[in-house]
Every structure is written in C-alpha cells, then in structure tokens.
DSSP file (Angstrom, degrees, kcal/mol; ACC not computed):
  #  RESIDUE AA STRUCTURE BP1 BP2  ACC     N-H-->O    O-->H-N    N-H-->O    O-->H-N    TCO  KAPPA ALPHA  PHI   PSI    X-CA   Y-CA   Z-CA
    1    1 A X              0   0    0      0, 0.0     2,-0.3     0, 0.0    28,-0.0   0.000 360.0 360.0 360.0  81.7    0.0    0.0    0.0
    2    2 A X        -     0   0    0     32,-0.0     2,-0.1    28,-0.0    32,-0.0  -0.921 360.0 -93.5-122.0 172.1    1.6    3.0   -1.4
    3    3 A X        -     0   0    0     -2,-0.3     2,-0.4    27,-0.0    27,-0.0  -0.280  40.6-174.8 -15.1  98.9    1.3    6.6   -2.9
    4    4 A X        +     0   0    0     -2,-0.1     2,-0.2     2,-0.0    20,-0.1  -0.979  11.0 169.2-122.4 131.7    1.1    5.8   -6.6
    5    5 A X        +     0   0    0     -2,-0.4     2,-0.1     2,-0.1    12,-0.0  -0.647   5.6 171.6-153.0 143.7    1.0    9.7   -8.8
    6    6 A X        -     0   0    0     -2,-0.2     2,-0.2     2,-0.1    -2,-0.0  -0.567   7.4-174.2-132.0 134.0    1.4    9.9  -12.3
    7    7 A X        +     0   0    0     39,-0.1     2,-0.3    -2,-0.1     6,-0.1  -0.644   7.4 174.6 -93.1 155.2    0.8   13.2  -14.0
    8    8 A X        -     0   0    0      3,-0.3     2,-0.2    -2,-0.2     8,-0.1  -0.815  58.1 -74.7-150.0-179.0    0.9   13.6  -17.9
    9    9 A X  S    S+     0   0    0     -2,-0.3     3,-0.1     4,-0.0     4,-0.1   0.258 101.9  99.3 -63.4  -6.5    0.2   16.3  -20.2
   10   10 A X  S    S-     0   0    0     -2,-0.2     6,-0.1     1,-0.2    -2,-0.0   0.124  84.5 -15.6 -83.9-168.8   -3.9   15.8  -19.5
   11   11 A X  S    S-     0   0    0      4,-0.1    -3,-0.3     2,-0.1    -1,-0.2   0.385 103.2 -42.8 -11.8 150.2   -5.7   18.0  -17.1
   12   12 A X     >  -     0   0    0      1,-0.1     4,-1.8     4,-0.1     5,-0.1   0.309  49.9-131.0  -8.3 132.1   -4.2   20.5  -14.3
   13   13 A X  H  > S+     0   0    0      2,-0.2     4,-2.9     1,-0.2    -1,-0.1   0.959 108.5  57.5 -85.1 -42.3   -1.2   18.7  -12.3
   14   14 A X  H  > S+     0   0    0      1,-0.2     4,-1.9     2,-0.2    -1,-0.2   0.941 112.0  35.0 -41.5 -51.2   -3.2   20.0   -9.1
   15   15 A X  H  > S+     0   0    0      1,-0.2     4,-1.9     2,-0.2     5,-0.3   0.878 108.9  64.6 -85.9 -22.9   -6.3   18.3   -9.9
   16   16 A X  H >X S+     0   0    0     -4,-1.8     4,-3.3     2,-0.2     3,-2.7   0.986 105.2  51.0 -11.7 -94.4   -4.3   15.4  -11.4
   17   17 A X  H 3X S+     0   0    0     -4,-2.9     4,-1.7     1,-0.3     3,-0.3   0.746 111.1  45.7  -3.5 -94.4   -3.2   15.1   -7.6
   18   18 A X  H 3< S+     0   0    0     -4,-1.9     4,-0.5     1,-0.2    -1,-0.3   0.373 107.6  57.2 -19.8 -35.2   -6.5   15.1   -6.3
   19   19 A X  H <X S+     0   0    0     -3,-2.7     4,-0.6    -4,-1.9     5,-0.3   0.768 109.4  45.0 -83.9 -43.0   -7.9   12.7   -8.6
   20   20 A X  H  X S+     0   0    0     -4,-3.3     4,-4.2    -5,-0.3    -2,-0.2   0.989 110.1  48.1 -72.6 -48.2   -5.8   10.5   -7.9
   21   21 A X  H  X S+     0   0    0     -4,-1.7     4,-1.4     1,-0.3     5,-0.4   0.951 110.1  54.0 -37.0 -61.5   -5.7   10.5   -4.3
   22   22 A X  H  > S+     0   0    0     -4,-0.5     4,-1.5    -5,-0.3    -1,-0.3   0.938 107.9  50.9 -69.5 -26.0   -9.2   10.5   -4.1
   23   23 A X  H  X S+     0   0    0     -4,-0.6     4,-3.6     2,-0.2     6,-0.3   0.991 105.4  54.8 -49.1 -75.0   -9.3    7.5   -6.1
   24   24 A X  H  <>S+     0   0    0     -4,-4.2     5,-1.4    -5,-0.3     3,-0.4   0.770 111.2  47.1  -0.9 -91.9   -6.9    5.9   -4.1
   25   25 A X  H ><5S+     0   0    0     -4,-1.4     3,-0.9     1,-0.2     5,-0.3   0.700 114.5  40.0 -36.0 -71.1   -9.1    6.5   -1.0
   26   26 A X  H 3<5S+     0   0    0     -4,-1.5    -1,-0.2    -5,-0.4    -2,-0.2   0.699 112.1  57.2 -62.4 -29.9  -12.5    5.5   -2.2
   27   27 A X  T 3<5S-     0   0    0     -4,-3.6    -1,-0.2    -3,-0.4    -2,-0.2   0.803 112.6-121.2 -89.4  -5.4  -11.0    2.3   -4.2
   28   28 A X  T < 5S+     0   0    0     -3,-0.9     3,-0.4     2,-0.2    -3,-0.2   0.523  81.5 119.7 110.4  10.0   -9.3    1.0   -0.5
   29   29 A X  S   <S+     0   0    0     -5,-1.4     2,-0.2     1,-0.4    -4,-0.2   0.607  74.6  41.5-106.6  19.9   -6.0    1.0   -1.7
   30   30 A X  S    S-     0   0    0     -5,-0.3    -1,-0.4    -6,-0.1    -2,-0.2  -0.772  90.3-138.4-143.1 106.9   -5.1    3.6    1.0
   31   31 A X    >   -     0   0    0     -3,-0.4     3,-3.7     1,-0.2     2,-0.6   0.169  21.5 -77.3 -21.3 134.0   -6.4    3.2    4.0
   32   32 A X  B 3  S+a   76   0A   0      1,-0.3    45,-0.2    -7,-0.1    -1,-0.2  -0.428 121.6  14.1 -30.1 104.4   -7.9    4.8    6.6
   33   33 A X  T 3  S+     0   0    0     43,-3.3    -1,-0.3    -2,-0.6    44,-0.1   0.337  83.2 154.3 104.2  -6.7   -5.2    6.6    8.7
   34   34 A X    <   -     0   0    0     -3,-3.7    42,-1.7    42,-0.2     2,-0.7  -0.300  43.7-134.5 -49.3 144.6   -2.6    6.1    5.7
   35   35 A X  E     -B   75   0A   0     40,-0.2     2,-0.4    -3,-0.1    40,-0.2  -0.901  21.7-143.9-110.9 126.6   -0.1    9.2    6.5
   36   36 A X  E     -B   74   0A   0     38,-1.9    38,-0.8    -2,-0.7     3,-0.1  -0.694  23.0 -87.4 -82.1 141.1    0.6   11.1    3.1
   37   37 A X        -     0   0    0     -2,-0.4    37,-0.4     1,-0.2     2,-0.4   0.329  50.1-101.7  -6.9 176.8    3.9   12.8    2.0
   38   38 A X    >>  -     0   0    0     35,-0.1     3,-2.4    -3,-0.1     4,-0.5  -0.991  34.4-105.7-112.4 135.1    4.2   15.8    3.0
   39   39 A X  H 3> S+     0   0    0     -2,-0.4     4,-1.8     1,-0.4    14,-0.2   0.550 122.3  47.4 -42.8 -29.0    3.5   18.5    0.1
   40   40 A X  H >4 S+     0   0    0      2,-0.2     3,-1.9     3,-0.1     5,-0.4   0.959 119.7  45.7 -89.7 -61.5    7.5   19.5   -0.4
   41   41 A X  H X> S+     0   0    0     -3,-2.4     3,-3.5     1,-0.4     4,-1.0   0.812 113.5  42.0 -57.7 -54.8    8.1   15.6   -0.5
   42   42 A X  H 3X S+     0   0    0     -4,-0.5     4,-1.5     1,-0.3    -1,-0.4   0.690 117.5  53.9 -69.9 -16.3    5.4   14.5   -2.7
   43   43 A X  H <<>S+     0   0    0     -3,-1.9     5,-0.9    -4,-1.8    -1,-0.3   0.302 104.7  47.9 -81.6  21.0    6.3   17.7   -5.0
   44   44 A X  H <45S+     0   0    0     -3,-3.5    -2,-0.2    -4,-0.2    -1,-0.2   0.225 114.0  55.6-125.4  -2.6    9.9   17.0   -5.5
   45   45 A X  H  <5S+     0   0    0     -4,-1.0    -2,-0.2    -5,-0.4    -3,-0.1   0.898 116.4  37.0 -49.6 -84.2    8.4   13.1   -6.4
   46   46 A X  T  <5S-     0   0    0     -4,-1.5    -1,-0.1     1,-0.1    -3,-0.1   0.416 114.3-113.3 -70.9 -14.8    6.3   14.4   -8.9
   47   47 A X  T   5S+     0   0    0      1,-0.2     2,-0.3    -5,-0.1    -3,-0.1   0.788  70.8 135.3  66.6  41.5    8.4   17.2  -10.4
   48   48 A X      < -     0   0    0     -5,-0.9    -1,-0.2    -6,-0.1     2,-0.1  -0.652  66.1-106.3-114.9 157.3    5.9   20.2   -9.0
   49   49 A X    >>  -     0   0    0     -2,-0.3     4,-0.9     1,-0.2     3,-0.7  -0.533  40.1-113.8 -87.8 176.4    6.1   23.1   -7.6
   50   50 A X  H 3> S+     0   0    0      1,-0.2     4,-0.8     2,-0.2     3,-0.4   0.959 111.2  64.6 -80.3 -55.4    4.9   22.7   -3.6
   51   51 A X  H 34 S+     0   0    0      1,-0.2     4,-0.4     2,-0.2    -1,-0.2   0.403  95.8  52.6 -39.2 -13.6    1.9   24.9   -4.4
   52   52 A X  H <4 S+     0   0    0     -3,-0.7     3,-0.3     2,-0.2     5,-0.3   0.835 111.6  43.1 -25.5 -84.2    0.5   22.7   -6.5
   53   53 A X  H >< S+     0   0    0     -4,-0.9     3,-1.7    -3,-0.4     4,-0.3   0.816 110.7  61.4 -14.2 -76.7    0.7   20.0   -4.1
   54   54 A X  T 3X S+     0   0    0     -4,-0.8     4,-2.8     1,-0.3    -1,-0.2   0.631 105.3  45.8 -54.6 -52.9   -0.5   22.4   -1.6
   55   55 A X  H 3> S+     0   0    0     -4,-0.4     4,-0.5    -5,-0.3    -1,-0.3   0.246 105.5  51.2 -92.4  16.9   -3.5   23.0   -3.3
   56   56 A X  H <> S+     0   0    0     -3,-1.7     4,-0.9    -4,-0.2    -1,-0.3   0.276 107.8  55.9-123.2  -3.4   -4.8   19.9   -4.2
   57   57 A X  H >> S+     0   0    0     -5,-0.3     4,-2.5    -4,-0.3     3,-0.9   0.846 104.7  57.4 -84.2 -36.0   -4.2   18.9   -0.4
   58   58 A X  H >X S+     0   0    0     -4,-2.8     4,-1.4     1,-0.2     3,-0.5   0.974 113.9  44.9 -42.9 -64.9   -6.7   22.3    0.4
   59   59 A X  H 3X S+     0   0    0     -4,-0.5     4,-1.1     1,-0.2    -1,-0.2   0.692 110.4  43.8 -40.0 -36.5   -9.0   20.4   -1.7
   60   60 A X  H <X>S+     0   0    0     -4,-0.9     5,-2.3    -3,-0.9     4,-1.2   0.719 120.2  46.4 -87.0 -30.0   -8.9   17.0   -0.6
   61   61 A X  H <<5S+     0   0    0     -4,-2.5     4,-0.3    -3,-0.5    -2,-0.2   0.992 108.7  49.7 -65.8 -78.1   -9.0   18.3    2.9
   62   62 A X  H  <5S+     0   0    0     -4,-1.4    -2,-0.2     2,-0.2    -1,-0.2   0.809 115.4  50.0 -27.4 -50.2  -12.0   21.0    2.2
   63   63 A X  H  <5S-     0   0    0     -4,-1.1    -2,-0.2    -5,-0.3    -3,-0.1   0.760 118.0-120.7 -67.1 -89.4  -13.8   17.1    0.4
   64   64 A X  T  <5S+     0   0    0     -4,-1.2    -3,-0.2    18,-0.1    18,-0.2  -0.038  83.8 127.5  87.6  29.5  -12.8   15.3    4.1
   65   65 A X  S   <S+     0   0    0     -5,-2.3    12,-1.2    -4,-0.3     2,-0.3   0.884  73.5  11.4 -13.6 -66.8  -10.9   13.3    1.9
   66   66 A X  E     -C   76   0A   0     -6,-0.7     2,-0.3    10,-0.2    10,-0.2  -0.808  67.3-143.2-121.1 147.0   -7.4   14.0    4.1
   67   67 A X  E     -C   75   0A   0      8,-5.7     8,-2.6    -2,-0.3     2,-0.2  -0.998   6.6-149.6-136.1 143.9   -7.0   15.7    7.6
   68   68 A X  E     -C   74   0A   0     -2,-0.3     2,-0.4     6,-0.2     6,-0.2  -0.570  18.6-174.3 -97.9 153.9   -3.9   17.9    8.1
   69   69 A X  E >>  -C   73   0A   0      4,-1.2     3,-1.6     1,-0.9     4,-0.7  -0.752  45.7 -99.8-158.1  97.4   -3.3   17.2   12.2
   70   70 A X  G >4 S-     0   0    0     -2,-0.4     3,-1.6     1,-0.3    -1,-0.9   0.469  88.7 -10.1  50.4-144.2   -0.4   19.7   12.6
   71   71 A X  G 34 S+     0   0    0      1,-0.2    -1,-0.3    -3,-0.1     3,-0.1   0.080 122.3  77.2 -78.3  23.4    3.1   18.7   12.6
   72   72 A X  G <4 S-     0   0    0     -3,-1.6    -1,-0.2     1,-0.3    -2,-0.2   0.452 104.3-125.1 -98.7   3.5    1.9   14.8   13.0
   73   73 A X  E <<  - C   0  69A   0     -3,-1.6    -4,-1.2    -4,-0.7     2,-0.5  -0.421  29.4 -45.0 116.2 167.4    1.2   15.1    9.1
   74   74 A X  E     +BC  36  68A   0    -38,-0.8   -38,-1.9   -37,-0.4    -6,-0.2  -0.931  54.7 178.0 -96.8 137.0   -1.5   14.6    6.6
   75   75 A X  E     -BC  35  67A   0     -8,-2.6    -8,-5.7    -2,-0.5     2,-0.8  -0.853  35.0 -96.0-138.7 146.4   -3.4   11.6    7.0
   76   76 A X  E     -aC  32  66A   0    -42,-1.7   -43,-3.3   -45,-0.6   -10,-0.2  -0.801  53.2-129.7 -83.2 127.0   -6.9    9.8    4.8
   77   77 A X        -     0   0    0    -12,-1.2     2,-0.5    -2,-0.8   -43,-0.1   0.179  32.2 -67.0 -45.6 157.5   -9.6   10.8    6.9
   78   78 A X  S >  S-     0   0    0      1,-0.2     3,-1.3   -46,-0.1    -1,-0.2  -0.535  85.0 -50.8 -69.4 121.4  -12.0    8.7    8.0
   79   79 A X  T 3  S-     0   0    0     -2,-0.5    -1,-0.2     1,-0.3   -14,-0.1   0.611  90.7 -91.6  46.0  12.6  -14.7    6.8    5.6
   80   80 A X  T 3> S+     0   0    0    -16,-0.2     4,-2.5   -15,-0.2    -1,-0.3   0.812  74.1 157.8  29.5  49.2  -15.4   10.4    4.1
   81   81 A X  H <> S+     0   0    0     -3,-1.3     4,-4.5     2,-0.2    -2,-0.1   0.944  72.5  49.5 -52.1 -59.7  -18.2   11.1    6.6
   82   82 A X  H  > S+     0   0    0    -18,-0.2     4,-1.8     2,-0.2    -1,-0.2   0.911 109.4  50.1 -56.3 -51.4  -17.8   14.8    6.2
   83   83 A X  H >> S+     0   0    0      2,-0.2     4,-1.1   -19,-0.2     3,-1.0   0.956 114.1  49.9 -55.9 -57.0  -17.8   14.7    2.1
   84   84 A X  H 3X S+     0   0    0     -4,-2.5     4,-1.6     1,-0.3    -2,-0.2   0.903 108.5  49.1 -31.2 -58.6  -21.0   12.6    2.5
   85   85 A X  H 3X S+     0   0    0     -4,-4.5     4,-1.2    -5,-0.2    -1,-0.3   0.675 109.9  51.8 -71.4 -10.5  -22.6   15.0    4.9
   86   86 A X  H X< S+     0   0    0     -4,-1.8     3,-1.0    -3,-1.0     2,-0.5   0.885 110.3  50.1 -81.7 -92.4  -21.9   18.3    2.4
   87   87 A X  H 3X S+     0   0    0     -4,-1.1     4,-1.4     1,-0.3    -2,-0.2   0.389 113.0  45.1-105.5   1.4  -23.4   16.4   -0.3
   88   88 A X  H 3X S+     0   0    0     -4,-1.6     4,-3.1    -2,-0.5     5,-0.4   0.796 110.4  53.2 -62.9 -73.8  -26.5   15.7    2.0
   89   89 A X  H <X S+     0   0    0     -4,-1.2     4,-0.7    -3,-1.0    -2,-0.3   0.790 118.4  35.6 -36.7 -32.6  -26.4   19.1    3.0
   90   90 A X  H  > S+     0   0    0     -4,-0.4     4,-2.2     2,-0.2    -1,-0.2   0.971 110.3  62.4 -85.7 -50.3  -26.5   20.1   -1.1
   91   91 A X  H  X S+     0   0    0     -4,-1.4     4,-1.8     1,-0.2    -2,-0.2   0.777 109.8  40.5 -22.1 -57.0  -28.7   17.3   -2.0
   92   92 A X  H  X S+     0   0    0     -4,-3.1     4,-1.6     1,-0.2    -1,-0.2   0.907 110.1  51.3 -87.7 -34.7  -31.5   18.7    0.2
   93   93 A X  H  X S+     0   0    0     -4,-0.7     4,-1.5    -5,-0.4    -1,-0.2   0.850 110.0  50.5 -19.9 -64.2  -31.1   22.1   -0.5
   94   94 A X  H  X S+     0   0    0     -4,-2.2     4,-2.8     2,-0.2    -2,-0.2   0.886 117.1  54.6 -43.1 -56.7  -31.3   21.0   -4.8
   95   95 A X  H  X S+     0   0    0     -4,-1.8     4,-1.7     1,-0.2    -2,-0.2   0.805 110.0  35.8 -31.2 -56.7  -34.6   19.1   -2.9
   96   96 A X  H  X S+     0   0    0     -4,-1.6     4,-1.1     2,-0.2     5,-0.2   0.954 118.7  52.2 -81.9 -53.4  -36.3   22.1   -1.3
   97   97 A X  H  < S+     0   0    0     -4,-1.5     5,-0.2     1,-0.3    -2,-0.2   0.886 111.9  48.6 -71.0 -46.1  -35.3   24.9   -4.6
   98   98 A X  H >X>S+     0   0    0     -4,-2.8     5,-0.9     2,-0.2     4,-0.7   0.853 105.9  53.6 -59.5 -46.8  -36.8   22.4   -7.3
   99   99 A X  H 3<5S+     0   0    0     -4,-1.7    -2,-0.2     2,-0.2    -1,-0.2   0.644 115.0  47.0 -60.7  -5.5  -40.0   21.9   -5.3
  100  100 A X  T 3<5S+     0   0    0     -4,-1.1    -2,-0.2     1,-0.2    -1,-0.2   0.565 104.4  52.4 -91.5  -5.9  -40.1   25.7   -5.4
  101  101 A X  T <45S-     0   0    0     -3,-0.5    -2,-0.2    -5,-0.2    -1,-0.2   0.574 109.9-130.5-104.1 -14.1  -39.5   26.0   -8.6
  102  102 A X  T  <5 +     0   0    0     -4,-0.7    -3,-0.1     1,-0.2    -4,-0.1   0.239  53.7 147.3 101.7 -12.4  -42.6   23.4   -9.3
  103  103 A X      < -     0   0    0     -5,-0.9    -1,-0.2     1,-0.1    -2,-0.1  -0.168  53.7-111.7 -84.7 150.9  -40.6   21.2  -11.7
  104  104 A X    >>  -     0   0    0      1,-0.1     4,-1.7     4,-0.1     3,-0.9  -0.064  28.4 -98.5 -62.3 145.8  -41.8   17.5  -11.2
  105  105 A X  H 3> S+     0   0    0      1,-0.2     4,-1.7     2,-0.2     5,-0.2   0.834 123.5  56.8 -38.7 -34.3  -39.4   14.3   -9.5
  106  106 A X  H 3> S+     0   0    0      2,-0.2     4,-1.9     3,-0.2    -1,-0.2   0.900 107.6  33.7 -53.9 -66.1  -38.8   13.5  -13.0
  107  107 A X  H <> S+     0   0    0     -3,-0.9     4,-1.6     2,-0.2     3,-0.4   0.982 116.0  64.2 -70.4 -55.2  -37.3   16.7  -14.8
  108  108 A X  H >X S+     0   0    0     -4,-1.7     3,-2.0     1,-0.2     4,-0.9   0.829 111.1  33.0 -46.0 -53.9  -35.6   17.3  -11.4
  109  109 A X  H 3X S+     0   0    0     -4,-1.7     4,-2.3     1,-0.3     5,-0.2   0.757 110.0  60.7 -29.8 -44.3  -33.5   14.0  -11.7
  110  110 A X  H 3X S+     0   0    0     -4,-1.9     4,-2.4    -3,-0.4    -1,-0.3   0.816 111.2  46.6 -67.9 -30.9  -33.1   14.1  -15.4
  111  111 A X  H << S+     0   0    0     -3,-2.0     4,-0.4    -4,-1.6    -2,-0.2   0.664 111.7  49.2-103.3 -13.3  -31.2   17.7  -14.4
  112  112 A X  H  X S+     0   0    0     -4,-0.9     4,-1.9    -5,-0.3     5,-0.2   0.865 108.5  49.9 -69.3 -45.5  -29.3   16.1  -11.8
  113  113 A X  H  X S+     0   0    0     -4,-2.3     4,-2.2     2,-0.2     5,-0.5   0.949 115.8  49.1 -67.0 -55.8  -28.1   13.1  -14.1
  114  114 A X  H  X S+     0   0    0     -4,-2.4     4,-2.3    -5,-0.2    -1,-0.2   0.936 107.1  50.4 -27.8 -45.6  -27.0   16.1  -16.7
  115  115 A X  H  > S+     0   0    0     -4,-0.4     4,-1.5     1,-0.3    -2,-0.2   0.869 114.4  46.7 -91.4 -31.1  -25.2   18.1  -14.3
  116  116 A X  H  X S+     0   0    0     -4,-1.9     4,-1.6    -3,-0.4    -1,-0.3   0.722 109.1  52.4 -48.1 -45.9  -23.3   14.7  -13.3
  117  117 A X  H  <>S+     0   0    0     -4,-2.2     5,-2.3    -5,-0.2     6,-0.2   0.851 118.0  39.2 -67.6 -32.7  -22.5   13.6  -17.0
  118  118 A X  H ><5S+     0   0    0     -4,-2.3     3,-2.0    -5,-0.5    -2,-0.2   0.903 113.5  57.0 -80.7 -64.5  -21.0   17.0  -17.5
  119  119 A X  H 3<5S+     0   0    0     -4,-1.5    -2,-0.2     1,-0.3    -1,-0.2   0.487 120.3  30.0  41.0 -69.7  -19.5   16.8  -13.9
  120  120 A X  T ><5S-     0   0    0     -4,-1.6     3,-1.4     0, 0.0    -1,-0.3  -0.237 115.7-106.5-113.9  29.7  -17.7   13.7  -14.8
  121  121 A X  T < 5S-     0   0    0     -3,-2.0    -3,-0.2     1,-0.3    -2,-0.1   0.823  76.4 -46.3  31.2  62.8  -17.2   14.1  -18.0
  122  122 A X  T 3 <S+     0   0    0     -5,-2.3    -1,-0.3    -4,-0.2    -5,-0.1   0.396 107.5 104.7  82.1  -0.4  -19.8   11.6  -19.5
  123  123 A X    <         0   0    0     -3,-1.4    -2,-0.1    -7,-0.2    -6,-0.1   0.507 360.0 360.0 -95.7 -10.6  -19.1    8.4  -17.2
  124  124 A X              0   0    0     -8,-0.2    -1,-0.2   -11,-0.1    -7,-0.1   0.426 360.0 360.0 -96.0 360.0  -22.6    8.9  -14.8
C-alpha cells in the first residue's frame, strides 16, 4: 500500500493530484489513517512546484478526503463522513429549490443526471 501519482500532459497537475488521491481512497488502496507525504516531499516526487501539491491537499481536505493534524502530518480521513454530509447538506437544499421552482421528481432528476455527465465528463 503506497502513494502511486502519475501526471501527464492531461488536465491541471493539481487536480491530477486530487484525482488520484481520491481515487486511491475510495478504491481502498489507501487506508484509513494512511499518512501522506508531505506536500514538499510529494512535489519534489512528482516534479511540481509545492503549491501545486499544496492545493490539491486544500482540496482533498475541504472534500474530508485528508486531515492535516499539525506537525503529525496529513493523513486519509476517516470513511469520508464529512464529504458525505456536504453532499447531504446540497442534495437537500437541490430538494427544497426544485419543489419551489414546481418542476416535477422527473425533470428534477433528469437535471441532476445532466449536471453529473457533464461533472464527470460523461461516465454517470
């Protein structure tokens, strides 16, 4: 179970990062409580600047992906409880604005499944 990165010429080297990492996380092959590089390490791996790095751990944190716990490191967070509860928290919100807007369970879903195909660039 390691850290496996490879950036190419495709998308943003930040979100690169992120993508993978989160990947990682969600397919099991880092673990709860796995501790990640630290942003200078894993950017002088990758060939990056640390701000890069930096900002695709601000992301992953901001998803509950990773939790920064000082000087003991960055670590993956637990089960992503917190990224689950934001996307309650949006989900019902989407819930509430669409029965205000009148449109029927139907069209709302059909605009959710859009906004996901674009989202994810056609894979939902």
């Amino acid at each position: 179970m390691t850290l496996k990165i490879h950036i190419d010429e495709g998308a943003a080297p930040y979100e690169q990062v992120r993508a993978q990492i989160s990947g990682q996380v969600r397919s099991g092959v880092l673990p709860v409580g796995y501790k990640l590089p630290t942003v200078r390490g894993l950017a002088e791996e990758l060939g990056l600047a640390a701000n890069t790095v930096a900002k695709a751990y601000r992301a992953l944190e901001s998803d509950g992906v990773i939790e920064t716990r000082g000087r003991n490191g960055t670590f993956v967070a637990a089960a992503g409880s917190a990224a689950e509860r934001e996307a309650a928290t949006a989900a019902q919100a989407y819930a509430e604005r669409v029965r205000r807007l009148a449109l029927t369970e139907s069209a709302a879903l059909d605009a959710v499944r859009d906004a996901l195909r674009a989202a994810y660039g056609g894979g939902v």
